[in-house]
C-alpha positions as CSV (number, residue, x, y, z in Angstrom):
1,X,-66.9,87.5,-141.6
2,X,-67.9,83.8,-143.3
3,X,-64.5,83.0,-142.0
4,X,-65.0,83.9,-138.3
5,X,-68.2,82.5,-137.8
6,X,-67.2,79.1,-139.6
7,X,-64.5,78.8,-137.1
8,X,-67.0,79.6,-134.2
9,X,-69.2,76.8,-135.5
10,X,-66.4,74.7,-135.5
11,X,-65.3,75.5,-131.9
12,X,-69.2,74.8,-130.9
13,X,-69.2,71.7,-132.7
14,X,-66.2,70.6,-131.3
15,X,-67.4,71.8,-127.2
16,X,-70.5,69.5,-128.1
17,X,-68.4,66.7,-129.3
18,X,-66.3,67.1,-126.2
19,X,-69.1,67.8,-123.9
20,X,-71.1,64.6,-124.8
21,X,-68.2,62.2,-124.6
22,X,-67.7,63.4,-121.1
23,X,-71.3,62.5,-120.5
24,X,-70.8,59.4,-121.9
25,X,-67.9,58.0,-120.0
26,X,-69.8,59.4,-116.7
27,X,-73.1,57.6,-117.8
28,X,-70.6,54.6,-118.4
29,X,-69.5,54.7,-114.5
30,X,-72.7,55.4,-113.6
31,X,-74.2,52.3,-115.0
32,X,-71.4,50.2,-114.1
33,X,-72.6,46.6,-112.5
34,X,-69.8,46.4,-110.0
35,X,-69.8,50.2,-108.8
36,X,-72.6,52.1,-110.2
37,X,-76.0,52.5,-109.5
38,X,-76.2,49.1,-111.4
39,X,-74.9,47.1,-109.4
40,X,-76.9,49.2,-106.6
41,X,-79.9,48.0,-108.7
42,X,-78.7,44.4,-109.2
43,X,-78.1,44.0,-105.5
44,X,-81.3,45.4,-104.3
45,X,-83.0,43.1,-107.2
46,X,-81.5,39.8,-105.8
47,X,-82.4,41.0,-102.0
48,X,-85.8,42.0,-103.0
49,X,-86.4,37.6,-104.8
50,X,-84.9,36.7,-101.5
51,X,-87.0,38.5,-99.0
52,X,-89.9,37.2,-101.1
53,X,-88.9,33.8,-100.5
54,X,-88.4,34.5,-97.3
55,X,-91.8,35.8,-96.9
56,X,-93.5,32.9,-98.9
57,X,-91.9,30.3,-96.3
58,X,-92.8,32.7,-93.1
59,X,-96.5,32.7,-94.3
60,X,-96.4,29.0,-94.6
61,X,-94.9,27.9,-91.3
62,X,-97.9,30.6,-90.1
63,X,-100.3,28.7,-91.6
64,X,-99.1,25.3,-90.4
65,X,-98.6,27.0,-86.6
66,X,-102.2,28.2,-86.6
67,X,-103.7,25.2,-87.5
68,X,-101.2,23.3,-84.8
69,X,-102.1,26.0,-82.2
70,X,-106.2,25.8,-82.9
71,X,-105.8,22.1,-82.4
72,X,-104.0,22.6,-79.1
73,X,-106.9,25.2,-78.0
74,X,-109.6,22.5,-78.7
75,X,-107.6,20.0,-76.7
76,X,-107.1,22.0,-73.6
77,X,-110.7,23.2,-74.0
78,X,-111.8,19.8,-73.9
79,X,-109.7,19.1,-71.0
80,X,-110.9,22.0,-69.1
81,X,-114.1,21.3,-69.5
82,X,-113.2,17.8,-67.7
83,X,-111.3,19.1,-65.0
84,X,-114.6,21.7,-64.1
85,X,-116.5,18.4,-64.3
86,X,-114.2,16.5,-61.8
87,X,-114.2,19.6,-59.7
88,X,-118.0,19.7,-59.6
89,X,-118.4,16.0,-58.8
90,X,-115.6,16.5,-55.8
91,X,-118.0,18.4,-54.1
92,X,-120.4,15.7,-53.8
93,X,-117.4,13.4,-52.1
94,X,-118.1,13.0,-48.2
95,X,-114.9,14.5,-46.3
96,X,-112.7,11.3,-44.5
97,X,-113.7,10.2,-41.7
98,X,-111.0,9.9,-38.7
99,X,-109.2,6.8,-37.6
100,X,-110.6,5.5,-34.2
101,X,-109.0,6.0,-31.5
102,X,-107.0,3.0,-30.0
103,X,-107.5,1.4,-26.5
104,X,-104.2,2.1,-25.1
105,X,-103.3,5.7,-25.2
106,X,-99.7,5.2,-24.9
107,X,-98.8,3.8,-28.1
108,X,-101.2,6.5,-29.8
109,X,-98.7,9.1,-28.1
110,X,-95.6,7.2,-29.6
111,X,-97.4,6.2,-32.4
112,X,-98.5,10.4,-33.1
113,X,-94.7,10.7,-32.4
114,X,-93.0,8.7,-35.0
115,X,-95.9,9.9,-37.5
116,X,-97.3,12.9,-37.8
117,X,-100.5,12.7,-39.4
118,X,-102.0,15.8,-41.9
119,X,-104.8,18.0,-40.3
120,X,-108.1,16.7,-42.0
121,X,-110.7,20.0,-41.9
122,X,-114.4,19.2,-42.6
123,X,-115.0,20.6,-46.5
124,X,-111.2,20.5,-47.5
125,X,-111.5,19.0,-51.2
126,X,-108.1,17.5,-52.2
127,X,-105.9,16.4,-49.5
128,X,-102.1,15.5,-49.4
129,X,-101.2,12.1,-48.8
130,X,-97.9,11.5,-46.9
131,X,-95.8,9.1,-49.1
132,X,-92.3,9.2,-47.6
133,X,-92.4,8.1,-44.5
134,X,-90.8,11.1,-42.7
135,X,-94.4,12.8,-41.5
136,X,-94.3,16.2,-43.9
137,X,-96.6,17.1,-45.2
């Protein structure tokens, strides 16, 4: 009976043995830096330093935009606030008075012809200059 269960021992001993190289060699493969969750693990390491370089230089180039952007703002503030000004004092700017009328009525007609002058309305604020000589406005 000593001898049977000494051989049983044996057997178990040896099924451990066997049984926790296996595990080994798959632990092994598992780990692997090229393959394995290791290298899984190294790769998502590296990515993870980069995005946070990334994300350094992102928040930095934010910085330096908002501070370009609340510049701009003041500027066209400013400038706004001019143009409302201009706009106000345009108000107080008699409207043109017309051209008097010439003694011979003829050359007004040809003259009207060759020339078309803009309609001037009473209260109109800015008015549009003709500039190239063809009469459109």
């Amino acid at each position: 009976m000593e001898l049977v269960a000494d051989i049983l021992l044996a057997a178990g001993a040896l099924g451990a043995g066997l049984y926790c190289f296996v595990l080994a060699r798959r632990l092994k493969r598992f780990n692997d830096l090229e393959k394995g969750v290791g290298g899984a693990v190294a790769v998502l390491s590296s990515q993870v330093d980069t995005l946070s370089r990334t994300l350094a230089a992102a928040q930095a180039a934010s910085g330096n935009s908002n501070a370009a952007l609340d510049e701009l703002t003041r500027n066209a503030e400013a400038v706004a606030k001019r143009l409302e000004l201009m706009m106000a004092a345009m108000h107080d700017v008699p409207p043109p008075k017309p051209e008097p009328e010439q003694a011979n009525a003829g050359e007004t007609k040809a003259q009207d012809q060759e020339t078309p002058k803009p309609a001037v309305t009473p209260g109109v604020m800015f008015m549009r200059h003709d500039r190239s000589g063809t009469g459109g406005i």
